[in-house]
C-alpha positions as CSV (number, residue, x, y, z in Angstrom):
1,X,-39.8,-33.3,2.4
2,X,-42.6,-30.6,2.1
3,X,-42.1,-27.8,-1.0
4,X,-41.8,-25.1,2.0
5,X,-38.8,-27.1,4.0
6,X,-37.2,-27.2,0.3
7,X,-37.6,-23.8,-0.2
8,X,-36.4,-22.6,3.5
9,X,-33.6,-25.1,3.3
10,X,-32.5,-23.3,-0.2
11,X,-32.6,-20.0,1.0
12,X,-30.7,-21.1,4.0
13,X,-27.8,-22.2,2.1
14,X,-27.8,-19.4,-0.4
15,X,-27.7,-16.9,2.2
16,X,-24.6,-19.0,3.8
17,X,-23.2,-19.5,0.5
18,X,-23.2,-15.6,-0.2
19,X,-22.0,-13.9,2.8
20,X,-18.1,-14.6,2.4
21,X,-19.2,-12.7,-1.2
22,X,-20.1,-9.4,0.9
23,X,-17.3,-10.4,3.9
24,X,-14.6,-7.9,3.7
25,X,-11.3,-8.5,5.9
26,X,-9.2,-5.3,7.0
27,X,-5.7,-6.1,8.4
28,X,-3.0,-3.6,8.9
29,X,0.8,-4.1,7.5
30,X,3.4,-2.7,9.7
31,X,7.1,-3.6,8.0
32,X,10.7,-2.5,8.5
33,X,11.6,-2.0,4.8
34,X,11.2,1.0,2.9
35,X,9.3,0.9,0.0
36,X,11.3,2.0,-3.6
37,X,10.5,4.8,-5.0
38,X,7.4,5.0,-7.2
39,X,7.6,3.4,-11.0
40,X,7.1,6.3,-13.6
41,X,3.8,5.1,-15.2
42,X,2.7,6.4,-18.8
43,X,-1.4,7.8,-17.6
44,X,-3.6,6.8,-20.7
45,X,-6.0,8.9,-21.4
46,X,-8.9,8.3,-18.5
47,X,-12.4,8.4,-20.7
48,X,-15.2,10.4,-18.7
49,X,-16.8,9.4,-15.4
50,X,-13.2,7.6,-14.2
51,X,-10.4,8.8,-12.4
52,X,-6.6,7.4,-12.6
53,X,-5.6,5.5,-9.9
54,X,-1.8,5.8,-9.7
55,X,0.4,2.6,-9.0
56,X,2.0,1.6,-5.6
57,X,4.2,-0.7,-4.0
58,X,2.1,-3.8,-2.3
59,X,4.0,-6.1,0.4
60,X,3.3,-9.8,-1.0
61,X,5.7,-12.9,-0.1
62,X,8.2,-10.9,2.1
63,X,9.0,-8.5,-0.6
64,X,8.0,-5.2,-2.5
65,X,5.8,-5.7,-5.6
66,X,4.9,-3.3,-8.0
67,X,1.0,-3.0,-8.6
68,X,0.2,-1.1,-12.2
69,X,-2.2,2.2,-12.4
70,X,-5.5,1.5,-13.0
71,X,-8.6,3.2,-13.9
72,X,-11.8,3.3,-11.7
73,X,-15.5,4.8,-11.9
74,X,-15.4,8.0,-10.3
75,X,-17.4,8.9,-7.5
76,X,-18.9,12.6,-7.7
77,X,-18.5,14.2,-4.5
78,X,-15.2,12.3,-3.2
79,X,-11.4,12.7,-4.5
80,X,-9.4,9.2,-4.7
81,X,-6.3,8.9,-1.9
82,X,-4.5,6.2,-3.4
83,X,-2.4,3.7,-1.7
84,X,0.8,4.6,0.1
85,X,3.3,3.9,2.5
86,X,3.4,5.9,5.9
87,X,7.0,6.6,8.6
88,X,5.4,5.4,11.5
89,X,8.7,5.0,13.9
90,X,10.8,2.5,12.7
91,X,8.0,0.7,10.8
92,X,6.4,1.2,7.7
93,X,2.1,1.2,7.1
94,X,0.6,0.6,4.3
95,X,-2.7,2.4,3.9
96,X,-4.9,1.1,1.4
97,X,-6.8,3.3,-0.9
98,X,-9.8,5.4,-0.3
99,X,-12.6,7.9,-1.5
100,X,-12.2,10.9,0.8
101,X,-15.1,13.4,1.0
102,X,-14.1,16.9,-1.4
103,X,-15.8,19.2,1.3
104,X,-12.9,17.2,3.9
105,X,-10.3,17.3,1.5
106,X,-11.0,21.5,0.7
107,X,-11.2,22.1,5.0
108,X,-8.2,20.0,5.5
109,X,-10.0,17.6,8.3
110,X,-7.2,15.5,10.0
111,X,-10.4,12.9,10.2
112,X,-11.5,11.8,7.2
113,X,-14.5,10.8,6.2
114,X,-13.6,8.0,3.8
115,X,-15.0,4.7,2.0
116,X,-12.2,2.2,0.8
117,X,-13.4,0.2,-1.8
């Protein structure tokens, strides 16, 4: 096999090989059981250029599990919406987590213009 079939092969498979890396899959969950109310969480002090990201209730095997606060790199510009869960009927939605423009947040937009991450 020639060097340049070796090296187009290679790339090939590395490109193959790194696109579930980038892949991102969105889902929605729509349940009929309340969450609990929110776990009182001891903040840390947040060092500069992060934000605290408050804990939330996750839906994993059927049930309610806790997920801690975290800490995350701020992005100038954008305000954090953390996770939550929404009355939608008789169901409940989870919305995952978000960056949310501060010039949307100030003009109250119903759209947001947002980047989950």
């Amino acid at each position: 096999m020639s060097l340049r079939k070796v090296i187009v092969c290679s790339c090939a498979t590395l490109a193959i090989m790194a696109a579930p890396a980038f892949a991102r899959i969105d889902f929605d969950i729509d349940i009929g059981v309340a969450p609990p109310p929110a776990q009182v969480e001891v903040v840390p002090a947040v060092p500069p250029g992060y934000v605290w990201v408050p804990g939330y209730w996750a839906w994993e095997d059927g049930r309610h599990v806790w997920v801690p606060g975290r800490r995350i790199e701020e992005r100038p510009g954008y305000n954090w919406v953390g996770e939550h869960w929404e009355k939608r009927g008789d169901k409940w939605h989870f919305e995952r987590g978000y960056w949310e423009h501060k010039e949307h947040a100030e003009h109250g937009h119903d759209e947001h213009e947002h980047d989950h991450h």
